[in-house]
Backbone as CSV, one residue per row, in Angstrom:
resi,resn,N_x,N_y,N_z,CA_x,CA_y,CA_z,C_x,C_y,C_z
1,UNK,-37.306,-10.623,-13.979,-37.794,-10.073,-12.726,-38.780,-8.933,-13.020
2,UNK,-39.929,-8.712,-12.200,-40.798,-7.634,-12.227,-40.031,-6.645,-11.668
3,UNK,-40.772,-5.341,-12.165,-41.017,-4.264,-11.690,-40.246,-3.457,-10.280
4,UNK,-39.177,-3.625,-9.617,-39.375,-3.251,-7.910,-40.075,-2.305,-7.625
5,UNK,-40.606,-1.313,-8.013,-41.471,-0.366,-7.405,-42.684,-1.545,-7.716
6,UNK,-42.991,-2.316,-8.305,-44.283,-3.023,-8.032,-44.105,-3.800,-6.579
7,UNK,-42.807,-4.046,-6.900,-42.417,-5.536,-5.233,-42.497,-4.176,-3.938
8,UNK,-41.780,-3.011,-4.358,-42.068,-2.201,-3.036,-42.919,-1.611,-2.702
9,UNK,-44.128,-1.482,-3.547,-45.356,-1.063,-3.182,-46.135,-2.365,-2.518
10,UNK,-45.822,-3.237,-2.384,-46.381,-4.352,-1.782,-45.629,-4.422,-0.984
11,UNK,-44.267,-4.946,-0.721,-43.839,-5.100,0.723,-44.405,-4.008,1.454
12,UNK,-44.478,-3.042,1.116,-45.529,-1.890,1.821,-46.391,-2.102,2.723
13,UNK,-47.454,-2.427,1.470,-48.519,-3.109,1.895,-48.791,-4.222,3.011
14,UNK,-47.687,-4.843,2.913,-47.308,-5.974,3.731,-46.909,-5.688,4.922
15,UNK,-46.349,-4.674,5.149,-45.515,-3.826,6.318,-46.431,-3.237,7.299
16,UNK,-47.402,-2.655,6.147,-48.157,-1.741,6.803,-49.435,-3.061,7.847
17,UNK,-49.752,-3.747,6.702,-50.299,-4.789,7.503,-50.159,-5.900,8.633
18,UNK,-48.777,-5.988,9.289,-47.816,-6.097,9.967,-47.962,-5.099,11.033
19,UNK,-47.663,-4.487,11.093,-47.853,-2.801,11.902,-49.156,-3.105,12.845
20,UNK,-50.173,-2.645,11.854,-51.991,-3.113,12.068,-52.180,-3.808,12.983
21,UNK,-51.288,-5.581,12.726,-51.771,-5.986,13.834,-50.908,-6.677,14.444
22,UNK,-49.840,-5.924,14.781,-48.721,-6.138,16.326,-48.308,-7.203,15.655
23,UNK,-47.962,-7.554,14.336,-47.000,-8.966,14.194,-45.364,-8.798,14.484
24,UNK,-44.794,-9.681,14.949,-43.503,-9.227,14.701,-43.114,-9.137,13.041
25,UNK,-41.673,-8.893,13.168,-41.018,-8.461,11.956,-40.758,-9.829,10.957
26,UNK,-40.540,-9.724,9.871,-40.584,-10.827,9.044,-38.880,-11.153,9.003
27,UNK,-38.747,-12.317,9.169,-37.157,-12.926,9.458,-36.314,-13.321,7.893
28,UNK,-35.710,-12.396,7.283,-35.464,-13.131,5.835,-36.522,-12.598,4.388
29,UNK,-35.080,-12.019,3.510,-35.302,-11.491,2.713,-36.547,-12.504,1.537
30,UNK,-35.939,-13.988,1.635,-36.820,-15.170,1.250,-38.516,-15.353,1.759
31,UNK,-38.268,-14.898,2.738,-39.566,-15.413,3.742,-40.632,-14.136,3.202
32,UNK,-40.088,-12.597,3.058,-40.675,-11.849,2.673,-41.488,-12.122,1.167
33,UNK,-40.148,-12.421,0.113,-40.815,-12.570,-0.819,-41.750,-13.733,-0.907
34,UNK,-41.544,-14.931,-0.337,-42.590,-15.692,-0.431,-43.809,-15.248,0.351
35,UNK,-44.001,-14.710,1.189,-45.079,-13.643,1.992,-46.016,-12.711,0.989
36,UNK,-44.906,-12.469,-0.197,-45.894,-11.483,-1.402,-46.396,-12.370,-2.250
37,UNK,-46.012,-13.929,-1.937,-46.718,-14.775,-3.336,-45.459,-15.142,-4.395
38,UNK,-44.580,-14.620,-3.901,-43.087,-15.056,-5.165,-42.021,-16.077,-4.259
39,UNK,-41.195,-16.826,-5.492,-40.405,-17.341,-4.980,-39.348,-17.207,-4.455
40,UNK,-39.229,-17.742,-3.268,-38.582,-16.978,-1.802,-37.659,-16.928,-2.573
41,UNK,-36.492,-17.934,-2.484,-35.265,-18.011,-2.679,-34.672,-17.373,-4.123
42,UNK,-35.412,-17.053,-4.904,-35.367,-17.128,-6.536,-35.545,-15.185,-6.398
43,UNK,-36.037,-14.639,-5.801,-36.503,-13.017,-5.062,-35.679,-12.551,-3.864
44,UNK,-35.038,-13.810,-3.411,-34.349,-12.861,-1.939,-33.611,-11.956,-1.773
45,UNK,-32.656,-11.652,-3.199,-31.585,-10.635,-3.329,-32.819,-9.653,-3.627
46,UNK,-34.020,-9.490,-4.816,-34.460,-8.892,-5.288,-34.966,-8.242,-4.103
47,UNK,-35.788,-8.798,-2.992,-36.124,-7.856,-1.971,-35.509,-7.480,-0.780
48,UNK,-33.887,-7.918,-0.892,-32.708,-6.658,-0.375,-32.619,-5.306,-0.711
49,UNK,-32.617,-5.612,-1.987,-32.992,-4.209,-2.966,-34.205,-3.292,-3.339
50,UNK,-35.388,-3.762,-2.619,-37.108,-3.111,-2.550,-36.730,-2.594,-1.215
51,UNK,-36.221,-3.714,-0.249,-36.182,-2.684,1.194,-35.338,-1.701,1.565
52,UNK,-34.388,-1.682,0.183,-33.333,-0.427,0.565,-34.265,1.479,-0.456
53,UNK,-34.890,0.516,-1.214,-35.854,1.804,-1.633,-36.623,2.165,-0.714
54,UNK,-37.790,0.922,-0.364,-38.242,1.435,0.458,-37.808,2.424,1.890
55,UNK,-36.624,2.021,2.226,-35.584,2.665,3.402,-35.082,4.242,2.850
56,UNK,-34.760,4.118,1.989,-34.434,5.676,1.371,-35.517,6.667,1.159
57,UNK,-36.955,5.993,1.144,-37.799,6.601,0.811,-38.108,7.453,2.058
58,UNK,-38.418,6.495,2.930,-38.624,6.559,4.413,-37.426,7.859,4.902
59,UNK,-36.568,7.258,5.109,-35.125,8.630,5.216,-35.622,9.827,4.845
60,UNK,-35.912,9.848,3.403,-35.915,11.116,2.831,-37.345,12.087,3.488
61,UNK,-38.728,10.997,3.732,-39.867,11.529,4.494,-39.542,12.127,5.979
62,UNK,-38.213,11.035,6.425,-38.456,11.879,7.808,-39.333,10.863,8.817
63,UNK,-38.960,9.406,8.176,-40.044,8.552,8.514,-38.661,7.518,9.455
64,UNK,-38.888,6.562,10.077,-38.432,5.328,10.666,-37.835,4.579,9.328
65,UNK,-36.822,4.237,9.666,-36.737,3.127,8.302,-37.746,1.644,8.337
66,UNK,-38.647,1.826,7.410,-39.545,0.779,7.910,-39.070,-0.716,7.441
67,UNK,-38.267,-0.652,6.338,-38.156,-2.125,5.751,-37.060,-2.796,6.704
68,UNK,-36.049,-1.328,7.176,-34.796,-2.135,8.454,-35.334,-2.883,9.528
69,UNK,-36.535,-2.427,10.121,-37.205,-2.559,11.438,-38.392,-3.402,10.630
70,UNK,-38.645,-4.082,9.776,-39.560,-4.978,9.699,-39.009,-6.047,8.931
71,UNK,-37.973,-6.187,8.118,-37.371,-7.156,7.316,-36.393,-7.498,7.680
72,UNK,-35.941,-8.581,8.626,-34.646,-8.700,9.106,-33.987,-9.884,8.664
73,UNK,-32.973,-10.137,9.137,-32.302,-10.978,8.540,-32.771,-12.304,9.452
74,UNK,-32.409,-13.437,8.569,-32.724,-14.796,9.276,-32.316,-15.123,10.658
75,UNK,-31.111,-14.526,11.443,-31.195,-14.812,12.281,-32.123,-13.814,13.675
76,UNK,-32.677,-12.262,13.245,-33.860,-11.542,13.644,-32.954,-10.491,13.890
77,UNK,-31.792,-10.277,13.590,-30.616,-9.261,13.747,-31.248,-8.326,12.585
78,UNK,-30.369,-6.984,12.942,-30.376,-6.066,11.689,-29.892,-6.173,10.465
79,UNK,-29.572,-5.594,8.992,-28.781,-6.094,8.421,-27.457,-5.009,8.337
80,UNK,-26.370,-5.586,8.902,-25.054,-4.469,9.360,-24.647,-3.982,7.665
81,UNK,-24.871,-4.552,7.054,-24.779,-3.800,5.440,-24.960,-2.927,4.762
82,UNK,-26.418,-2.461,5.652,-27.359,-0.978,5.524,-26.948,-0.370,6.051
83,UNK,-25.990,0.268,6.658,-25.191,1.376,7.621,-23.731,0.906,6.850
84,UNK,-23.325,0.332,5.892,-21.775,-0.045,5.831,-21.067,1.555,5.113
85,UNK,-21.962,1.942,4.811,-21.327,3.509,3.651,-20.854,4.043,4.866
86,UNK,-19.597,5.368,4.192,-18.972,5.790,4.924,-19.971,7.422,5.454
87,UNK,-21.261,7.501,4.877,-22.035,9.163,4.948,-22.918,8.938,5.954
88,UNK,-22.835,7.591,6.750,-23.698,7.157,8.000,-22.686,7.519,9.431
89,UNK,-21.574,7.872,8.949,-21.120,8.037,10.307,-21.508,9.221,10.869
90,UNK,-22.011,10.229,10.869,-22.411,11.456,11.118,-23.717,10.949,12.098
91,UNK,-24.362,9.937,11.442,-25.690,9.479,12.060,-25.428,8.681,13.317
């Protein structure tokens, strides 16, 4: 596997380009990575794990979580996994 700060500087990219022009959100961790040019299914765990950087990053700026609100799960739900820690209940 490459790099994830290479895969999350592109889902980025991807996000941000998304944003730009009013697309909805991308459905599936698979669908994303095949969206960057990699293989969906063979990357889908891998970019569970780019959008939770990317999400922490975001947190820590003070920003929207952008990868929660643009990478959703296949059925267009949130993913209830990303809130499962017990230091979110305060939030």
């Amino acid at each position: 596997m490459d790099a994830q700060h290479i895969h999350a500087r592109n889902l980025l990219k991807l996000i941000r380009s998304r944003v730009e022009a009013n697309e909805p959100p991308i459905v599936g961790y698979a669908v994303a990575a095949t969206l960057m040019g990699l293989k969906g299914d063979a990357y889908a765990r891998a970019m569970g794990q780019v959008c939770s950087r990317i999400d922490a990053a975001s947190f820590v700026a003070g920003w929207p979580m952008l990868a929660l609100h643009m990478v959703r799960k296949p059925d267009g739900g949130l993913n209830p996994a990303s809130f499962d820690d017990p230091g979110w209940s305060a939030w």
